[in-house]
N, C-alpha and C positions, 0 to 999 in steps of 0.2 A: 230716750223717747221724749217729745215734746210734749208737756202739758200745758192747760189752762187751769190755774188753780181760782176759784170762787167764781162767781155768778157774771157774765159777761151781758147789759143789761141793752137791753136797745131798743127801739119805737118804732114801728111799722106805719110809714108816710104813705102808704098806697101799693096794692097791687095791679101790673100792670102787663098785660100778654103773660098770664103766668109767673112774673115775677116779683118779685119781691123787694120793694125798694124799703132799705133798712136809714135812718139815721141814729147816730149817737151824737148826746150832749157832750160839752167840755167834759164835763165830770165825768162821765161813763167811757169818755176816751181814757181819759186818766184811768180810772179803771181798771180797764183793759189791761191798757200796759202794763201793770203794776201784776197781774195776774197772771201775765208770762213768766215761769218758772220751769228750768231746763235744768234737770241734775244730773242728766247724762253723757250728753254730746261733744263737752271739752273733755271728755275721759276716753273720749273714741277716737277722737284727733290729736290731741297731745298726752304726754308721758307728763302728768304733774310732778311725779319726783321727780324729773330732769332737770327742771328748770332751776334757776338759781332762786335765792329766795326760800326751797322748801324745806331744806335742812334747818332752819332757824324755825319754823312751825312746832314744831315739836317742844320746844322750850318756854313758850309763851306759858302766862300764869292765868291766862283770863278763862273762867270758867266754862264760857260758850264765846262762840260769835258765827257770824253768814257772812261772805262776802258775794258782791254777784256784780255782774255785767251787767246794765241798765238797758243797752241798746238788745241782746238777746233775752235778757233771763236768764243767762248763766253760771248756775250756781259756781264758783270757782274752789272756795274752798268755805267749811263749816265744820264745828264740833256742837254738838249738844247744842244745836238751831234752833232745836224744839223742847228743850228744858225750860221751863216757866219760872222763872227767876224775877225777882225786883230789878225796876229798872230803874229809880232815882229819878232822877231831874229831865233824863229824857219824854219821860208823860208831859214834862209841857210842851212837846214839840203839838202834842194832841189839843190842847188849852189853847195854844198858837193857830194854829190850823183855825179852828174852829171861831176863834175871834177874827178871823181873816174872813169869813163864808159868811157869818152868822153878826156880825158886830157893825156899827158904824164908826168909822175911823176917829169921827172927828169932836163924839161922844169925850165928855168929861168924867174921871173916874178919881171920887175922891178916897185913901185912905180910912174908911171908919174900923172901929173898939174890933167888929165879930172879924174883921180879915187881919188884924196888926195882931204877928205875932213875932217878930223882930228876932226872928232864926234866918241864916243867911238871908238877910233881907236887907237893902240899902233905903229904900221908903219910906218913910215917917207919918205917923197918925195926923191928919189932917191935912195931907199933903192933896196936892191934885194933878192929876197925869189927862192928856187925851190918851184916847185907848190905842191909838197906834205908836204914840210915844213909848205908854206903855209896857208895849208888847217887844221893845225896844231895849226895856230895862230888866224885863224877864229873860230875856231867850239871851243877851248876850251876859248880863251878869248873874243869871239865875238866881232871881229874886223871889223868893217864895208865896212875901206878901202880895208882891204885884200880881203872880198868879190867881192867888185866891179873890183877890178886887175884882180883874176877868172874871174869873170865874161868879162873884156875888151877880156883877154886874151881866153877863145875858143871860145866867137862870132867873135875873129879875128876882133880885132879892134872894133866892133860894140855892143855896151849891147844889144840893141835892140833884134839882132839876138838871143844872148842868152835868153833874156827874154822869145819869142818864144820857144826855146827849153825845157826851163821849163816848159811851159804849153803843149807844146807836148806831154812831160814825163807826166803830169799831167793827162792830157787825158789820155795816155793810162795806166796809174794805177788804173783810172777810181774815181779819184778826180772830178766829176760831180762841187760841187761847191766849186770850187779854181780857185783860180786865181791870177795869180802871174807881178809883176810891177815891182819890183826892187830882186835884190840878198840878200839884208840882213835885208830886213824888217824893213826899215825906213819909216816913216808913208804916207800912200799912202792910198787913199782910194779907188784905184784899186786891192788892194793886199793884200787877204783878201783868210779864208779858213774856215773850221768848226773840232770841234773836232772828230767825225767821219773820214773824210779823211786824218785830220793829223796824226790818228792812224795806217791809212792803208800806208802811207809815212812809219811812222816809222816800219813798222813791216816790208815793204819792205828794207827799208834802213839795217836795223841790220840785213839782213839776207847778206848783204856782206861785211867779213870779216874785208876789211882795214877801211869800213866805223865804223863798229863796235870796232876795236882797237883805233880810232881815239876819239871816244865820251867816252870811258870808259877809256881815261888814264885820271890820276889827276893832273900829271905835265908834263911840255915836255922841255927839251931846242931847241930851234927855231934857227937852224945858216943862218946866213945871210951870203949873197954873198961873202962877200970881206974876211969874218971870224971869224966874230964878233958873240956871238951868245947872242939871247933874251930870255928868261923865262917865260913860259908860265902856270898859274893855272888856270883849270877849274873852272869854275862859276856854275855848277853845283856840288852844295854842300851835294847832295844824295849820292854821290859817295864814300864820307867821314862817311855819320852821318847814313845810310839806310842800312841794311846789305842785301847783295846778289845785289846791284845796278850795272845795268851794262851799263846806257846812261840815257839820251841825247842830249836834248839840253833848254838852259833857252831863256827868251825875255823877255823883258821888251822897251815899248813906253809908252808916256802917251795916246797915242790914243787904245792900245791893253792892257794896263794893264800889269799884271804883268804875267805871263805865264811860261809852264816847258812841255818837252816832256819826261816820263821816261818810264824806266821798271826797271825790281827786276827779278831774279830767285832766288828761294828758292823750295828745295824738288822735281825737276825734275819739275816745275813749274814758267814759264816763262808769267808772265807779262804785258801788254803795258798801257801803261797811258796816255790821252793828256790833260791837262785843262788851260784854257781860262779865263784871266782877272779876276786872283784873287788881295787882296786885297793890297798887299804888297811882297815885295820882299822875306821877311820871312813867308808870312802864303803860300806861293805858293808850298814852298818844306814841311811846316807844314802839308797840303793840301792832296797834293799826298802822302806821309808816311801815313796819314790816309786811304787813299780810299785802296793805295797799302797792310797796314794791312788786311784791310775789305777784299780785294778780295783774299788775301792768306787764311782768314779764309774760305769764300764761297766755293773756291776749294777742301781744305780740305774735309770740309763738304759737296760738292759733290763726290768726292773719294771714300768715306762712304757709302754712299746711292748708288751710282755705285756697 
């Protein structure tokens, strides 16, 4: 059976002979999509143990994941979706977002004392970033401090506020259990999420544009204020070794394990992947190349039977 899962939001432009002429904002498209969630209709047309790829499922170490089909909502394959587990480093895809909606790009962000706390963090106190730079140094090298600057920087002074804002956003993409305590997913046993909703984050996130140029580059150079510029390589190593990979983002805590949020297009087939405290820093991207093979097969082989 088809659902709509969360609040499908829309504005009424006028009625007219009776009807009802609806529009939706960008945002609310987005939405939308994001809110198509399908857990049953590749299990009615395809035999999932058939395909190749399923036999190697069973052996993965990672404690949850969702995989889904972008263009339906089709859930493909999932363990413990909906286990509420730490997510590491992936909460700043949510920091990201939101300095994308909410931020001006070309805003100055200096390093000060209450955001330098030089845990994976390449940044330096007194250093100066623009905020789309940034946001450049966080999401590809996962930069801790740089998160918490974002984050100083649109709560205006205040994380707090911003924290808040985060779970706003969360609420209204209809992230039911998330919830979020800090910007970069340092271990907090408040800030915490399931692979389920960090699928619906991501499929909202890569549906805008600079957020999507941001997690699919493989290097950046990072210039800093004064004119100095930093080098920056992504940690997601999908982007490199996974063919059609186009994000997103890795984590790693010892309280969340070792974790990836990706996708892949291949063949007009688009993707989403989130999994959760797998066993090591290389079976994570091991992990997801597996399930992401498996689920380009299933497609196919629904394509077929379509």
């Amino acid at each position: 059976m088809m659902c709509l899962v969360g609040v499908l939001l829309a504005s009424c432009k006028g009625c007219e002979g009776g009807e009802v002429a609806m529009a939706l904002s960008p945002e609310e498209l987005r939405l939308q999509r994001i809110a198509l969630i399908d857990s049953t209709t590749i299990q009615t047309l395809v035999r999932l143990d058939s395909i190749e790829g399923y036999d190697r499922l069973e052996d993965l170490s990672a404690e949850a994941w969702m995989l889904v089909d972008d263009s339906t909502g089709m859930v493909i394959s999932q363990k413990n979706a909906n286990r509420q587990l730490c997510m590491a480093s992936i909460t700043k895809m949510m920091t990201c977002l939101l300095a994308i909606e909410r931020g001006n790009p070309m805003d100055t962000l200096y390093i000060t004392e209450d955001v330098f706390i030089a845990k994976d963090s390449r940044v330096r106190l007194g250093e100066g970033y623009r905020l789309d730079h940034l946001m450049y140094e966080m999401m590809l090298t996962s930069d801790n401090d740089a998160a918490y600057a974002i984050a100083k920087h649109l709560g205006e002074g205040d994380t707090l506020r911003f924290y808040d804002m985060m779970n706003q956003k969360a609420v209204y993409l209809g992230m039911d259990s998330t919830h979020f305590a800090n910007p970069n997913g340092m271990p907090n046993i408040h800030n915490y999420s399931t692979a389920s909703d960090l699928v619906r984050l991501s499929r909202y996130c890569m549906r805008d544009s600079t957020f999507a140029q941001i997690v699919g580059t493989i290097e950046q150079s990072v210039p800093l204020a004064d004119g100095r510029h930093m080098d920056c390589v992504n940690t997601n190593q999908l982007l490199k070794t996974y063919e059609g990979c186009i994000g997103i983002k890795t984590g790693f805590t010892r309280q969340a394990g070792n974790c990836l949020a990706s996708s892949a297009t291949r063949d007009g087939v688009t993707l989403y992947l989130v999994l959760l405290n797998s066993r090591s820093m290389s079976s994570r991207f091991k992990e997801s190349a597996i399930l992401l093979d498996y689920g380009f097969n299933v497609m196919k082989a629904y394509k077929e039977k379509e």
